[in-house]
LUMFITOR-830054 format. One record per residue (C-alpha): z, y, x. Coordinates in steps of 0.05 Angstrom, whole numbers, padded with zeros to 5 digits, always signed. Each point is the difference from the previous one (the first is absolute). Layout:
BEGIN
ZYX
...
***
This chain:
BEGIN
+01126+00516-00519
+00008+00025-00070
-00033+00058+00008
-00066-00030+00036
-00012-00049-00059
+00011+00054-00050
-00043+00050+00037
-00052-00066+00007
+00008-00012-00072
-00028+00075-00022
-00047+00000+00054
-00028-00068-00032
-00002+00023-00070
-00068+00037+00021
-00021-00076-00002
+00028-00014-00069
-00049+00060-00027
-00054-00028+00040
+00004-00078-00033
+00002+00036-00070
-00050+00052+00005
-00047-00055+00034
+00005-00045-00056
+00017+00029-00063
-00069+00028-00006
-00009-00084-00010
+00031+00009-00076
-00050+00063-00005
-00057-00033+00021
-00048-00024-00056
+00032+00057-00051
-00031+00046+00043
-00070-00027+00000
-00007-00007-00067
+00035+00064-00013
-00054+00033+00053
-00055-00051-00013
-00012+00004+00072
-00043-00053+00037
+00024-00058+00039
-00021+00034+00065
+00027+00074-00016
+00073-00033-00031
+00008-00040+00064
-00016+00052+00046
+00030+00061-00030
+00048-00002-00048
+00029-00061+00031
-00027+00004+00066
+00019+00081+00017
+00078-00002+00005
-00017-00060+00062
-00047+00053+00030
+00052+00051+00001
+00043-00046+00042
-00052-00004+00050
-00006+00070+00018
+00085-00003-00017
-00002-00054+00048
-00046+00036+00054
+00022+00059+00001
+00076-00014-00025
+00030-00004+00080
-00018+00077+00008
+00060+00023-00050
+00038-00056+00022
-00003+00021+00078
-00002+00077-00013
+00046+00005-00063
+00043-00064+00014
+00009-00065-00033
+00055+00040-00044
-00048+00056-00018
-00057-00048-00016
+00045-00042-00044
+00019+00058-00045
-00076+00015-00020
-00019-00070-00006
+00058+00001-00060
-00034+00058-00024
-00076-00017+00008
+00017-00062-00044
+00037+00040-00060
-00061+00039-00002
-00048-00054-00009
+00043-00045-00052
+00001+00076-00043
-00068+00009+00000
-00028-00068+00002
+00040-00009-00063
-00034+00063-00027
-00069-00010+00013
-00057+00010-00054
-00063-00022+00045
-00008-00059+00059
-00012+00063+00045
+00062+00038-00010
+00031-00075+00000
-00026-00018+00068
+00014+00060+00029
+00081-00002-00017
-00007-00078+00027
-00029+00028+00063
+00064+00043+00011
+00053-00060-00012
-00048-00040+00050
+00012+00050+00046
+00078-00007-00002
-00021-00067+00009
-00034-00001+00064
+00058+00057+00024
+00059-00051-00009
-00034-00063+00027
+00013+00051+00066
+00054+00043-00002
+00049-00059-00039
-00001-00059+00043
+00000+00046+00069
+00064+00047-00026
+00031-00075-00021
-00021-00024+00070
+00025+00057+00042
+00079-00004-00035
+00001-00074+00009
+00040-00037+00043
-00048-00056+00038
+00044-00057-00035
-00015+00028-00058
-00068+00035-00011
-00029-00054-00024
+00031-00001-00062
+00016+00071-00018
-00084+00012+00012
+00000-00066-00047
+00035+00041-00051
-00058+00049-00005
-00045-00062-00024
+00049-00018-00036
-00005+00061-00050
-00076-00008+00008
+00013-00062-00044
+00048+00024-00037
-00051+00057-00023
-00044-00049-00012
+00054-00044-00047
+00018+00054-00040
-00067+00033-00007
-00014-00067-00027
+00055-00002-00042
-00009+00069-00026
-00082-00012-00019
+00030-00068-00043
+00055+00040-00030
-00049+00072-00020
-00063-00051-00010
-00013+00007-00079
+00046+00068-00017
-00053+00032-00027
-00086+00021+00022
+00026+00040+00064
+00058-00059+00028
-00042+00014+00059
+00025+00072+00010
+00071-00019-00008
-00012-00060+00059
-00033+00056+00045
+00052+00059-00011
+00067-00048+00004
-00006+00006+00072
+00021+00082+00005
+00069-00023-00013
+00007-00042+00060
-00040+00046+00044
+00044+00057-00022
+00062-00046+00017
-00037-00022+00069
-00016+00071+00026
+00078+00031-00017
+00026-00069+00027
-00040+00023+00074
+00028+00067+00000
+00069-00034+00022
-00023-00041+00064
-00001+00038+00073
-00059+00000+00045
-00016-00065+00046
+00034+00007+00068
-00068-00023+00035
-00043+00048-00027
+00056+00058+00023
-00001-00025+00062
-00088+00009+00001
+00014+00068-00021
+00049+00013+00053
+00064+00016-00054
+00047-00043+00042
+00078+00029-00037
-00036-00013-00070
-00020-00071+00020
+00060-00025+00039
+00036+00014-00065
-00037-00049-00035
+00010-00049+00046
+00060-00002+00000
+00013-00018-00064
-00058-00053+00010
+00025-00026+00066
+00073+00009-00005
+00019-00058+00058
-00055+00036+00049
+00015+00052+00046
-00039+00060-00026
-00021+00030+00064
-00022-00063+00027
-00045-00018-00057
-00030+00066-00003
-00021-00015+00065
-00031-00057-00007
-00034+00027-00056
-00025+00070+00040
-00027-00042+00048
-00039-00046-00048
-00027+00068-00030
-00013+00032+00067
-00045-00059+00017
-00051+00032-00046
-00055+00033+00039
-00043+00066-00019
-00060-00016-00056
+00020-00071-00011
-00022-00036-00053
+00003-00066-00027
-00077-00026+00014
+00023+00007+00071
-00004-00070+00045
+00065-00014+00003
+00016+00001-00078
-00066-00048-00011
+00042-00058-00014
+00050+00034-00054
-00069+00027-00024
-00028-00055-00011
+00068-00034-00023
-00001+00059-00056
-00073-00009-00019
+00019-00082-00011
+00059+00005-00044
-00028+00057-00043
-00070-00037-00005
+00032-00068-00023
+00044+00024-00045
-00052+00029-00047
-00046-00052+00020
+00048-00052-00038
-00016+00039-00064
+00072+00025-00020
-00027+00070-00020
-00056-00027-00042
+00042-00039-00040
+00061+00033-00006
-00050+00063-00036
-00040-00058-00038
+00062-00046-00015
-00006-00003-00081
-00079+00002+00006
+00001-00060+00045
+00045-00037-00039
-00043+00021-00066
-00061-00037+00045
+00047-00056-00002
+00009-00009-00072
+00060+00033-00013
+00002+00053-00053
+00017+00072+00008
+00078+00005-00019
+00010-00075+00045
-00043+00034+00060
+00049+00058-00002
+00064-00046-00002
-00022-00041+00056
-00013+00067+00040
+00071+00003-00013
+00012-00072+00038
-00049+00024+00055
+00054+00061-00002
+00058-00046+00004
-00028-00048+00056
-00015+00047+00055
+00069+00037-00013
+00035-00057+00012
-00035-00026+00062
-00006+00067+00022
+00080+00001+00011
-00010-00078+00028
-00052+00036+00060
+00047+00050+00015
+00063-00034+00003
-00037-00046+00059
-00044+00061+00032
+00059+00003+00049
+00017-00072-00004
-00063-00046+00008
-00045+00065+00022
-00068+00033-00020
-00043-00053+00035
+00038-00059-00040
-00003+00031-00064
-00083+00017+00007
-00012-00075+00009
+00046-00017-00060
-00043+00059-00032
-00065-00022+00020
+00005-00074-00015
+00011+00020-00074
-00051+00042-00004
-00047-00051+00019
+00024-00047-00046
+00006+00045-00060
-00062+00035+00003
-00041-00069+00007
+00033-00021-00063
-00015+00059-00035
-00073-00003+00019
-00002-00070-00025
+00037+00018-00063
-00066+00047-00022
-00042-00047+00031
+00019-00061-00040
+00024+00040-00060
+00069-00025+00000
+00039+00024-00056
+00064+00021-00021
+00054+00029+00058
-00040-00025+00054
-00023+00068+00026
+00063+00036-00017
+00045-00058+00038
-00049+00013+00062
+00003+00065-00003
+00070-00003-00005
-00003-00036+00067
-00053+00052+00035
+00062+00053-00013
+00055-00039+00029
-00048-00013+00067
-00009+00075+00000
+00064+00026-00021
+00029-00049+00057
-00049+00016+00055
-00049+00060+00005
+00050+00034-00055
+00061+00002+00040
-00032+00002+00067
-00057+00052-00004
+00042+00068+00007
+00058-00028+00041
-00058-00028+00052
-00038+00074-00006
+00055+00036+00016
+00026-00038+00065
-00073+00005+00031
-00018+00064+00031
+00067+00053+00044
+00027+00049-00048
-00041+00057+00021
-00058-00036-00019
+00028-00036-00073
-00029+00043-00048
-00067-00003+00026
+00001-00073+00012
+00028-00017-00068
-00054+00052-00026
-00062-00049+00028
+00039-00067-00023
+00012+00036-00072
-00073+00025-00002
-00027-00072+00013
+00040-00019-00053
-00016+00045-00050
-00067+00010+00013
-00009-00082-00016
+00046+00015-00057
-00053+00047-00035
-00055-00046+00016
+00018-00064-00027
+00034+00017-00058
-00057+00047-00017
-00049-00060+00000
+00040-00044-00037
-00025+00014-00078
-00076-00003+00041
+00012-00064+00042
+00043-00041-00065
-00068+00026-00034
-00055-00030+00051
+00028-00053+00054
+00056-00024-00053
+00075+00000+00011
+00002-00074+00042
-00037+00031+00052
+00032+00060+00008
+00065-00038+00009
-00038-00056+00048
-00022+00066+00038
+00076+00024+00005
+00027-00075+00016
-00049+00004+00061
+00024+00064+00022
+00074-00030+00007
-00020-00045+00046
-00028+00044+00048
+00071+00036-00010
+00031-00066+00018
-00030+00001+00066
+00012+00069+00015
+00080-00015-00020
-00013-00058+00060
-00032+00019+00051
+00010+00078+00000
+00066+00031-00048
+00056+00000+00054
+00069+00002-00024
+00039+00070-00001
+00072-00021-00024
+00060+00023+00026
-00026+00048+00053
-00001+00082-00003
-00052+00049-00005
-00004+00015+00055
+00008-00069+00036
-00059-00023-00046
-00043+00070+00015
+00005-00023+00077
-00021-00073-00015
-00070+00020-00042
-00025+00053+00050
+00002-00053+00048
-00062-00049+00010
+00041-00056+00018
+00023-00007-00072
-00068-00004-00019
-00023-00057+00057
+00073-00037-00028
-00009+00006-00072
-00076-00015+00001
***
């Protein structure tokens, strides 16, 4: 069992570089316009915007190395697609050349939202997948704490602080990429390219109390189910479809992505001042560690459809308050505390759930592509809304723009109700059989 968490642990450092390099562009973020003098439109859109565009095509295109290549493969040039964009990010003379090194880390990005949680997945024991998929959002927030962390500690060092926030993140990358070197291949994509001797040897080691031949099987069979020139927009795969669509659409919906890039300029709208937005980006930092741990030690326990209720009730309640906070103009540590809040909801209930609910939807010849559409839906929402933000804060103000995101929750409530079912517990293969059947769907709905 050792070796599963350890292999889970490097596999989920891909989501530690993708929490930083998401948001420590945040510390960067009004430097660089003035430094550029670039309009609202062009900052938002570009040199902000361009790294979340790069995880949409990293997203949409990101299961094609992870099917061909291997989750293994894939993992080793996500570590290296990020160390090239912190280097040259960090080096940049011109929003262009900026953008364009952005657009490379989003693409690493995209990739590992993929290949990550499905290796995790496919070396987890049922019991336990949960969790170890929970540690890969774990590092996402980890990322995000110390990119935090890092922005308050470089902020002020000098004109070009913002080039030591952006090139920092080589030395993890470097670490990341050597780190995947070390893990072996997952047994269930062997077993879709027919190498049998190199996957029973993995699972054995994985599934030490199993008998080998047995499993492997169980596990041929699952795989020999698939049928020539299927696809996942086939009929029977519309209701994981449309159970990926859901979960990716409401987690950006809730606005995570928009603030976690706009964190110290929202909290600047609020009254603070600069070096007290940054410190509170700190707290936001702190808060969704720690109640990222609290969602995946009860992933397994309580299960994904408790914790999206717990998630979505505090959504709804945090965002309302925050929308009243700019509507009333209430002062002081009102919008932080909300805010504060908004990230425990999230870290609780989309955060934890989201990849380990991805990953257990479509059979394991079909993963990659399926997490490819739920990632894309994601991400493609993640370059929108966070693009419009400096536009919409501009025009509509920032109360509605929370009222807007409020309402969106409770839509997500209704889906976690009357649609989400519960995966807990059960294989990959057991839960593979259960969503290409329509009598889920007629139960669930």
């Amino acid at each position: 069992m050792n070796k599963i968490w350890i292999w889970s642990i490097t596999a989920a450092l891909a989501g530690f570089l993708f929490g930083f390099d998401t948001v420590v562009i945040s510390g960067a973020d009004k430097k660089l316009q003035l430094l550029w003098e670039t309009t609202d439109v062009f900052h938002g859109t570009v040199v902000m915007g361009m790294a979340l565009w790069g995880t949409v095509i990293g997203a949409l295109f990101g299961s094609i190395p992870t099917n061909i290549l291997g989750r293994k493969k894939t993992l080793v040039w996500i570590g290296i697609l990020y160390t090239l964009s912190a280097l040259g990010s960090a080096l940049a003379t011109d929003p262009i050349t900026f953008a364009i090194f952005r657009f490379v880390g989003g693409l690493g990005v995209g990739a590992s939202t993929i290949a990550a949680p499905a290796y995790i997945s496919e070396i987890a024991p049922p019991k336990d997948r949960g969790k170890l998929v929970g540690l890969y959002q774990f590092n996402i927030v980890l990322g995000i704490l110390i990119a935090f962390l890092s922005n308050y500690l470089l902020s002020n060092t000098g004109e070009n602080d913002w080039r030591y926030m952006m090139g920092v993140e080589a030395i993890p990358a470097i670490i990341y990429t050597l780190f995947t070197l070390t893990v072996p291949k997952s047994p269930r994509w062997l077993i879709t390219k027919f190498r049998g001797e190199e996957a029973k040897k993995v699972l054995k080691i994985i599934n030490p109390e199993r008998d080998i031949e047995s499993l492997m099987t169980e596990l041929k069979t699952a795989n020999g189910n698939e049928e020539i020139g299927e696809n996942i927009f086939l009929k029977k795969y519309r209701f994981p479809l449309i159970l990926a669509f859901l979960i990716a659409f409401f987690n950006q919906a809730s606005g995570i992505n928009a603030f976690l890039y706009y964190a110290p300029r929202i909290f600047e709208e609020a009254g603070l001042g600069e070096s007290t937005a940054l410190l509170s980006s700190i707290g936001i930092g702190i808060i969704n560690l720690l109640f990222t741990l609290l969602g995946i030690f009860l992933v397994d326990r309580l299960g994904r459809k408790q914790l999206m209720y717990i998630g979505s009730i505090g959504y709804i309640v945090s965002l309302t308050l925050v929308s009243c906070a700019f509507f009333l103009n209430w002062g002081g540590l009102y919008v932080p505390i909300f805010l504060f809040i908004f990230i425990a909801a999230h870290a609780i209930g989309q955060g934890t759930v989201i990849w380990v609910f991805i990953t257990e939807l479509f059979p394991n010849h079909l993963r990659g592509s399926g997490q490819s559409f739920a990632s894309s839906v994601h991400w493609i929402l993640a370059a929108i809304i966070p693009s419009l933000i400096p536009f919409l804060f501009a025009s509509i103000g920032a109360g509605t723009v929370f009222a807007i995101f409020a309402g969106m929750m409770v839509l997500q409530l209704v889906f976690v109700a009357f649609l989400m079912p519960e995966t807990k517990g059960k294989s990959l293969e057991d839960l593979s059989k259960e969503f290409s059947s329509s009598k889920l769907f007629k139960k669930t709905a």
